[in-house]
C-alpha positions in Angstrom: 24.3 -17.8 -15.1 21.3 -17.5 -13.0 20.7 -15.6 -9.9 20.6 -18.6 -8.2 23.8 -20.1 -9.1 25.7 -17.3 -8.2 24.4 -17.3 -4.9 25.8 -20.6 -4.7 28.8 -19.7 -5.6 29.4 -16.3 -3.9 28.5 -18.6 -0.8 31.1 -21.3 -1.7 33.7 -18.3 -1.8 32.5 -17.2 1.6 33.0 -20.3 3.0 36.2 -21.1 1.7 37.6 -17.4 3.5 35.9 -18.3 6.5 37.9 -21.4 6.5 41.2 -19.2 5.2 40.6 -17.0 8.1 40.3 -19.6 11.0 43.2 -21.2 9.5 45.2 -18.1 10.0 43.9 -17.6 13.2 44.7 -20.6 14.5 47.0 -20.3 17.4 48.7 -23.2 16.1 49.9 -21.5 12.9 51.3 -18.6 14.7 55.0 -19.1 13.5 55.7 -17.0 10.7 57.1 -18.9 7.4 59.9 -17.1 6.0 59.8 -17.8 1.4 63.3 -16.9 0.4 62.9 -16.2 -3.3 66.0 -15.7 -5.3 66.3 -14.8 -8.7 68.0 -12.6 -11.1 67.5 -9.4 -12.3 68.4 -7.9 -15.4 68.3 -4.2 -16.3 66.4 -3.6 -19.1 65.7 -0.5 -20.8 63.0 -0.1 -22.8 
């Protein structure tokens, strides 16, 4: 990969957190989601 092309993409990455970031900053997004993940657990000894 060139110098170049990572450039390009380290800026692509950049721009996608920029846009994560203003997303999350939004002041319409200030409700919290609450993820209720249930699953089992098992004991297991190794």
């Amino acid at each position: 990969m060139t110098t170049t092309e990572k450039i390009a993409n380290a800026k692509k990455r950049i721009d996608e957190l920029e846009r994560l970031i203003k997303y999350w900053n939004d002041s319409d997004h200030d409700e919290a989601e609450i993820v209720n993940f249930t699953g089992n657990i098992e004991d297991k000894v190794a």
